[in-house]
C-alpha positions as CSV (number, residue, x, y, z in Angstrom):
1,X,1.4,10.6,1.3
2,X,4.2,10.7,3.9
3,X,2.6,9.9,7.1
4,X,0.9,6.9,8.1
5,X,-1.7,7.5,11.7
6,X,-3.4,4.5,12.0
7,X,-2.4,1.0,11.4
8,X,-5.4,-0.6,12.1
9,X,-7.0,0.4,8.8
10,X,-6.8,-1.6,5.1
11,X,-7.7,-0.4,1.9
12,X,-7.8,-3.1,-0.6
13,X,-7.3,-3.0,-3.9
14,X,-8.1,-5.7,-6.4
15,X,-8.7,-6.5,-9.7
16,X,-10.1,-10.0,-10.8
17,X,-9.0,-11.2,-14.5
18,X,-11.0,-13.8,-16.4
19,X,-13.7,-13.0,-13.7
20,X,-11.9,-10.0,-14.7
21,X,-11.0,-9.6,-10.4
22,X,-7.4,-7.5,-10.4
23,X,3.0,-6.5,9.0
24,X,20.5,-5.4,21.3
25,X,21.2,-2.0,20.0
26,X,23.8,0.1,22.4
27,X,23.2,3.1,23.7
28,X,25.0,4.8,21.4
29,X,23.6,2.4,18.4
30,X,20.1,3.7,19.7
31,X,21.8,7.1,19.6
32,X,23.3,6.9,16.3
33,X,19.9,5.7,15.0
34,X,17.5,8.3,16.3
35,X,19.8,11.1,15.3
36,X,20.0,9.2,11.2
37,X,16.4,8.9,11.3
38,X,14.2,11.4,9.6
39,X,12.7,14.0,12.1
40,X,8.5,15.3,11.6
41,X,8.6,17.5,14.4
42,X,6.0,20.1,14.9
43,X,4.3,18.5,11.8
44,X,0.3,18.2,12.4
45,X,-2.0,15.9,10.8
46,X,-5.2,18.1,10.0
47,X,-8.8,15.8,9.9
48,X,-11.2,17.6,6.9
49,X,-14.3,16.8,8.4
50,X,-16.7,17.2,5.4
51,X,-16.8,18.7,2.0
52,X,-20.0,19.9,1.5
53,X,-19.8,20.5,-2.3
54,X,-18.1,20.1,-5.5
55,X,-16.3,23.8,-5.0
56,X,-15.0,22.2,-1.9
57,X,-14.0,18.8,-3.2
58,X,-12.0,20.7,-5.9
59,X,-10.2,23.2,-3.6
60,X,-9.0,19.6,-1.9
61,X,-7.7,17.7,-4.5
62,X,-5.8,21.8,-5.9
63,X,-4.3,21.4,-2.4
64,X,-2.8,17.9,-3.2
65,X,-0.3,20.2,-5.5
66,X,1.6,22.0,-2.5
67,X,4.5,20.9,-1.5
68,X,4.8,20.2,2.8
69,X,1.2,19.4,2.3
70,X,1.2,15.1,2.9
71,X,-2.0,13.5,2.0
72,X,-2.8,10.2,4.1
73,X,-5.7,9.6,2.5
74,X,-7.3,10.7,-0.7
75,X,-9.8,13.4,-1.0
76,X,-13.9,12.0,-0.4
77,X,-17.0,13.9,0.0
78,X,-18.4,10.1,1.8
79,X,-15.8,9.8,4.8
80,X,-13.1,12.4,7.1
81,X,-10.0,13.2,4.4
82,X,-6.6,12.9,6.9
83,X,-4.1,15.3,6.1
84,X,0.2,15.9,7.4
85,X,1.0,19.6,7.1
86,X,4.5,20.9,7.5
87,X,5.3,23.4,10.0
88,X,5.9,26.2,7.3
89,X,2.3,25.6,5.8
90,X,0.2,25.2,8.7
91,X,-0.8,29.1,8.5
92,X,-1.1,28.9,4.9
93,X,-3.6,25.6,5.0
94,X,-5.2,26.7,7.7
95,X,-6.3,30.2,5.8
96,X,-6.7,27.9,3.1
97,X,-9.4,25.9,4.6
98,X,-10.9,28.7,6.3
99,X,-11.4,30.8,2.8
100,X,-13.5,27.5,1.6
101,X,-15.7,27.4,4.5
102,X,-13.6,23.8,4.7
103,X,-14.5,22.2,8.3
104,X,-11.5,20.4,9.6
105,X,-10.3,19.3,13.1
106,X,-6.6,18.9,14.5
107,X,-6.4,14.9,15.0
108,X,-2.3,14.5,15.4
109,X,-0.7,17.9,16.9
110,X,2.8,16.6,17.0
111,X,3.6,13.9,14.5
112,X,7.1,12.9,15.2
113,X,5.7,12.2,18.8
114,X,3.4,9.9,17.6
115,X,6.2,8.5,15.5
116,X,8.3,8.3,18.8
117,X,5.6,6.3,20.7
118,X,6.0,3.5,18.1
119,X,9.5,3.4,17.5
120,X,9.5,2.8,21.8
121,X,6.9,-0.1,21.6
122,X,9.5,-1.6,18.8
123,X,13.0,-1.4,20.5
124,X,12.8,-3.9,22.9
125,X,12.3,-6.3,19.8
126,X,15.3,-5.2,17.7
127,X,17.0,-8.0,16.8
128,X,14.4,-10.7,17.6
129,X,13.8,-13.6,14.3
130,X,10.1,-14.4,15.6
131,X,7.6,-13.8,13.8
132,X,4.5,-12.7,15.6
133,X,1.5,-10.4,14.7
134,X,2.1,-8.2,17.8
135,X,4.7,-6.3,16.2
136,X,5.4,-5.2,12.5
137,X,8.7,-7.5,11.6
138,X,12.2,-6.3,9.6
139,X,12.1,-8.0,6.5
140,X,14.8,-10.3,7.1
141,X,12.2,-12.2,10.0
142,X,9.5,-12.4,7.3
143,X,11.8,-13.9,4.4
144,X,13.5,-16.4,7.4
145,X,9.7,-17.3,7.8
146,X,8.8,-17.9,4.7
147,X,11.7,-20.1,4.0
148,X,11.2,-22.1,6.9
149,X,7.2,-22.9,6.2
150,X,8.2,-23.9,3.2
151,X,11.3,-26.6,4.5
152,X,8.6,-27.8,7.0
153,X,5.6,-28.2,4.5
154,X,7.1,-29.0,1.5
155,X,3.7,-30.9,0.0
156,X,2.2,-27.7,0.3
157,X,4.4,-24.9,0.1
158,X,7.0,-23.9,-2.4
159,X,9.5,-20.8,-2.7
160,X,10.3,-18.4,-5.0
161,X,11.3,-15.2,-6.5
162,X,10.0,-12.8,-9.3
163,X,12.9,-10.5,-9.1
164,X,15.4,-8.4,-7.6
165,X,14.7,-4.9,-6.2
166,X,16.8,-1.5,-6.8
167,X,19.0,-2.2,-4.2
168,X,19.3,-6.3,-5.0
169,X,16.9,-7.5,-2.2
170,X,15.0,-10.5,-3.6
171,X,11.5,-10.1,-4.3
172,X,10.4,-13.9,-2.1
173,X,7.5,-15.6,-3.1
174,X,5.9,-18.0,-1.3
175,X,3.1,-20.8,-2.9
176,X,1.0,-22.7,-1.0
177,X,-1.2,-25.6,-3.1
178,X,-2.5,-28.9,-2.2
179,X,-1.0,-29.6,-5.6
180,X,2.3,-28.1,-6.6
181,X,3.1,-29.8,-9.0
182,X,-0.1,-28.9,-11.4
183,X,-0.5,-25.9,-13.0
184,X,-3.6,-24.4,-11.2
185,X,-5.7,-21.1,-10.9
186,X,-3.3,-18.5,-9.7
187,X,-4.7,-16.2,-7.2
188,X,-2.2,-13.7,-6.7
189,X,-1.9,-11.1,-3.6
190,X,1.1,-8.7,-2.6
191,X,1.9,-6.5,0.2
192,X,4.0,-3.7,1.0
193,X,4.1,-1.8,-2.3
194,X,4.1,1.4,-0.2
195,X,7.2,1.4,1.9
196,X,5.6,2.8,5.5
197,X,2.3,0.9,5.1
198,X,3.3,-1.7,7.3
199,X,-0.1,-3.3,8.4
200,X,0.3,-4.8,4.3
201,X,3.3,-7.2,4.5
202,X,1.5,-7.8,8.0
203,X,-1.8,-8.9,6.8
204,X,-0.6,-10.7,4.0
205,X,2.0,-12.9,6.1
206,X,-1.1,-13.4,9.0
207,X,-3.2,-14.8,5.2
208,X,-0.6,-17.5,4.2
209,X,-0.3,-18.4,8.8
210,X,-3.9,-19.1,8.6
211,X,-4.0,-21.1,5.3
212,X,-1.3,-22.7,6.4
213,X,-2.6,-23.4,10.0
214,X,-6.0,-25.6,8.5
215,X,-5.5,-29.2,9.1
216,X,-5.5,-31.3,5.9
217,X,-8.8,-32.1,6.0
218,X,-10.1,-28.5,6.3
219,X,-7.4,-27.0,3.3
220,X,-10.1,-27.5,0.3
221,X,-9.2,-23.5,-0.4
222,X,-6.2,-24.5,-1.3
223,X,-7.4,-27.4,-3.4
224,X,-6.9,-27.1,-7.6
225,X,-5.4,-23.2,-6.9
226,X,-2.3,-21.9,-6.3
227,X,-1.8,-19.1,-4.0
228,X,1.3,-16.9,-4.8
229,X,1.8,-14.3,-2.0
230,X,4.6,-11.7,-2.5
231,X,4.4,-9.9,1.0
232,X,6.7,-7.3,0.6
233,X,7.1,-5.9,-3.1
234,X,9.2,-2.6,-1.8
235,X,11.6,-4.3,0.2
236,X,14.2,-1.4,0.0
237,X,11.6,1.1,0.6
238,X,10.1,-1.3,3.7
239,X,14.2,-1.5,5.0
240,X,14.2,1.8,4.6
241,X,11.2,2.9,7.2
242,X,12.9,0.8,9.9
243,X,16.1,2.7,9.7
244,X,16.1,6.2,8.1
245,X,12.8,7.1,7.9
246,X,9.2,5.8,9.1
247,X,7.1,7.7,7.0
248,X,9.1,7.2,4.1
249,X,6.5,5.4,0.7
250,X,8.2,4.8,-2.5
251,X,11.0,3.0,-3.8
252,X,14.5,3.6,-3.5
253,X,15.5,4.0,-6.8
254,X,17.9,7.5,-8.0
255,X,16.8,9.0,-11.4
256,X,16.9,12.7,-11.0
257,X,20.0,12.8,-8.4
258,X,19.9,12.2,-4.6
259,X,17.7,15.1,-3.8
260,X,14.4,13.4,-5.0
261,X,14.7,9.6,-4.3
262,X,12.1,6.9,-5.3
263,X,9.1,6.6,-7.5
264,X,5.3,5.3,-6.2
265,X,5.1,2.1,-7.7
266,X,1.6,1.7,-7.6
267,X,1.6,4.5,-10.5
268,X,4.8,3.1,-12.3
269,X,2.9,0.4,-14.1
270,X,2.6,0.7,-17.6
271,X,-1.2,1.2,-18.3
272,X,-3.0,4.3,-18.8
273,X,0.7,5.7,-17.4
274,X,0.3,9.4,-15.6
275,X,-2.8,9.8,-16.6
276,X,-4.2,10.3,-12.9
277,X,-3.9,10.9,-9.4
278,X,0.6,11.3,-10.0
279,X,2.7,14.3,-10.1
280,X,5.7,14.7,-12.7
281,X,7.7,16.5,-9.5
282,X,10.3,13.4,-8.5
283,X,10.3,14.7,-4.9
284,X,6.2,13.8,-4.7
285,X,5.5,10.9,-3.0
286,X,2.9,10.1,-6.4
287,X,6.0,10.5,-8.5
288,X,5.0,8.1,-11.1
289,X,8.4,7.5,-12.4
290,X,10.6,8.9,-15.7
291,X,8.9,5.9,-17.6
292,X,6.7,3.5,-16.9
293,X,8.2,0.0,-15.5
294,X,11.3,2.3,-14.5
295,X,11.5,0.3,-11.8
296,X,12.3,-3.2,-11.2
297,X,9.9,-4.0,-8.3
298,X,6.9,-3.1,-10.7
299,X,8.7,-4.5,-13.9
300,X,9.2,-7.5,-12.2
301,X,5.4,-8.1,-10.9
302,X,3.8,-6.9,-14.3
303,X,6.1,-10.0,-15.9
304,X,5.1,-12.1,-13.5
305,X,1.5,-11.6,-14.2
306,X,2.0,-11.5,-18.1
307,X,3.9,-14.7,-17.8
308,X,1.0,-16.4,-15.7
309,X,-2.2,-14.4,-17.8
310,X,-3.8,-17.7,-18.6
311,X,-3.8,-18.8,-15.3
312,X,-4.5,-15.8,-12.8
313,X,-8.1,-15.3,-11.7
314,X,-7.4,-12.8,-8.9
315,X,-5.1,-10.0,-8.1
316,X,-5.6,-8.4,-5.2
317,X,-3.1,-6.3,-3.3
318,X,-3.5,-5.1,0.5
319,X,-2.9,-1.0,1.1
320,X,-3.9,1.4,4.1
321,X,-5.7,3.0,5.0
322,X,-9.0,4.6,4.4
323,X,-11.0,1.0,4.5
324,X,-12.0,0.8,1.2
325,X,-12.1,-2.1,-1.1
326,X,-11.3,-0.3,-4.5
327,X,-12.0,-2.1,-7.8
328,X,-11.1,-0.9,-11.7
329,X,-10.6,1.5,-12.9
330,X,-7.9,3.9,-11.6
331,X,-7.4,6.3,-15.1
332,X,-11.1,7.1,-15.7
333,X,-14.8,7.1,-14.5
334,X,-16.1,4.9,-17.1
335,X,-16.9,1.0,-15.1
336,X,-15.5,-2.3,-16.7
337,X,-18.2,-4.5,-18.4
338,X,-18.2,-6.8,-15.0
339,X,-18.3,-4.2,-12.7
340,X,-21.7,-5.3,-11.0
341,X,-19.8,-8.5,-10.0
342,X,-16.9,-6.6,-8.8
343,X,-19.4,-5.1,-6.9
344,X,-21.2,-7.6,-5.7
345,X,-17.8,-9.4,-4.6
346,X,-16.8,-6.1,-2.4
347,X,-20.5,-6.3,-0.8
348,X,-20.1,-9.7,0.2
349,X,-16.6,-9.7,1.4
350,X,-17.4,-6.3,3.4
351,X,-20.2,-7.9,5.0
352,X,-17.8,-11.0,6.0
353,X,-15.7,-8.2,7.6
354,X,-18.6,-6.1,9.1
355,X,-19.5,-9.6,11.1
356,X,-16.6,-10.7,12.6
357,X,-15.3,-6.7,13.9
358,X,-18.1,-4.8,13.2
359,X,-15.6,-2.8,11.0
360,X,-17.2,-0.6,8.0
361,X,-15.7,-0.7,4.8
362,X,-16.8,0.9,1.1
363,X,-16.5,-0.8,-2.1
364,X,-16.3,1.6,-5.2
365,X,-13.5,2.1,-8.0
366,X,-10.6,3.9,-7.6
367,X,-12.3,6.5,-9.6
368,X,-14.9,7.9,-7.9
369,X,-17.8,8.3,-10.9
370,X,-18.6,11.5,-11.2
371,X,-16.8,13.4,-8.5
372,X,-13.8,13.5,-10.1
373,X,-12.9,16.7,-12.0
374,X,-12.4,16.2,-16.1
375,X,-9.5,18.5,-16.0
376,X,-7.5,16.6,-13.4
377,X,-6.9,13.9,-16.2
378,X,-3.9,14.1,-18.5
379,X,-3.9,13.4,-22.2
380,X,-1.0,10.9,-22.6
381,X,-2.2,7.2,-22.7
382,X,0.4,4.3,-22.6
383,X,-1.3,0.9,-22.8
384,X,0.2,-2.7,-22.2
């Protein structure tokens, strides 16, 4: 993926363990900046509108392979698949489509417009340090936040850091317990681990403003459990779709020269490693990496976790869009032994959503069962 459309819709993944459940430039500054930035003009965002069978579903997912061809959302015969096409292979999708008998519908006609129309609701908050939920915030206004809950609550809240990033930006943690100094239950949830999905680090920081606005009496969530949010994981990549280029998703790491920058680092993770839904090309925005934990932002989470096994319960980590809350397993269609709880989690936390906004959300694995074709898994199997 390379283009993000709507911000207003979350896909969550999570996975629970033991349960087992894993947002006063110049002229010529502004200048400077919108000729630096990365242009998408004249690109088109195509809506596939149904796949009415497995022929179909499988011509979709062959089309994933094409390079100028940007999906926003994965393939699904259940819901509308979003798609950003490059002006060279408009013609070429659209015949594409067409020889498929694929119904699809033109939903963004002019990306870099759309781009345009939220870089000008931005700009008149440049340099501003408040943090707000009306506007998606630099990473420097987040960290500033974070730091000062925690000098204001410090019964309650405590820093910290898992790492550094690629390009030395620390990886800030914040915990928020009624207890800090016990060792408690760990739920863990990150944000941002896709650079331009920016309604993630946004969500997660509007989480820890809510726990933390509960008078004392009403904090008994945060009684006996720790809460350890990290709300940006790809801080360079998140810099990086504020100044160069919005639509911009992996990391900013160099392995294979300055041509192909970056590696997904929600594939990067060593465990069942490029064995689905990843490309081996280091320009694809699913490039899972040379190796897994190539990268420090992933490293650096996976040792955290290791580090705190005996203690986390729940991982969950906030992604958009397609509104979907996704549970194991990412690698295969076989379920884990406590899926039906996993399930039965999703259900209830779907309805909770469905009654407050009236919003719709699925709950399935990553994996669709059954859908998925056999031969679109590799061999190669790295384990932790």
């Amino acid at each position: 993926m390379r283009c993000l459309q709507s911000l207003s819709r979350i896909e969550i993944r999570f996975t629970i363990m033991k349960f087992s459940i894993i947002f006063h430039l110049s002229l010529l500054s502004l200048a400077q900046f919108a000729l630096s930035e990365k242009q998408y003009r004249g690109c088109k965002v195509f809506t596939i509108t149904s796949l009415a069978n497995e022929t179909q579903y499988n011509a979709v997912i062959d089309l994933q392979k094409v390079r100028g061809v940007d999906f926003w959302s994965e393939p699904s015969r259940k819901r509308y698949t979003d798609v950003m096409v490059y002006p060279d292979e408009q013609n070429n999708v659209e015949q594409y489509l067409a020889e498929y008998g694929i119904d699809y519908k033109v939903a963004i006609s002019d990306v870099q417009g759309a781009v345009d129309k939220g870089k000008d609701l931005r700009s008149t908050r440049q340099n501003s340090q408040e943090m707000n939920w009306k506007e998606y915030q630099r990473l420097s206004v987040i960290h500033s936040w974070l730091d000062a809950l925690a000098a204001h609550n410090p019964n309650i809240a405590q820093i910290g850091s898992i790492g550094r990033t690629t390009e030395g930006r620390d990886m800030k943690t914040i915990k928020l317990s009624s207890n800090l100094r016990k060792n408690n239950p760990i739920i863990f949830i990150d944000g941002g681990i896709h650079a331009r999905e920016w309604i993630s680090p946004a969500v997660v920081t509007y989480i820890i403003g809510k726990l933390m606005s509960f008078e004392p009496e009403d904090r008994e969530i945060m009684a006996n459990v720790d809460w350890v949010f990290l709300p940006v994981m790809n801080a360079d990549g998140y810099e990086y779709t504020h100044t160069e280029d919005r639509l911009w998703r992996k990391s900013r790491s160099i392995h294979n020269g300055n041509d192909c920058i970056g590696v997904d680092l929600n594939r990067n993770f060593d465990f069942h490693w490029g064995e689905n839904g990843v490309k081996d090309d280091p320009c694809a925005n699913t490039y899972h990496g040379p190796y897994p934990f190539s990268e420090p932002e992933s490293n650096a989470t996976a040792k955290f976790m290791l580090a705190n096994r005996n203690r986390i319960r729940a991982y969950i980590t906030f992604h958009s869009y397609s509104q979907l809350m996704l549970t194991p397993y990412g690698y295969t269609e076989d379920l884990p032994d406590d899926y039906d709880q996993l399930e039965a989690l999703g259900k209830r936390a779907i309805k909770a959503l469905e009654e407050v906004h009236g919003t719709e959300y699925e709950t399935r694995t990553v994996v669709p069962p059954v859908i998925l074709p056999k031969e679109y898994l590799r061999s190669n199997t790295h384990s932790l």
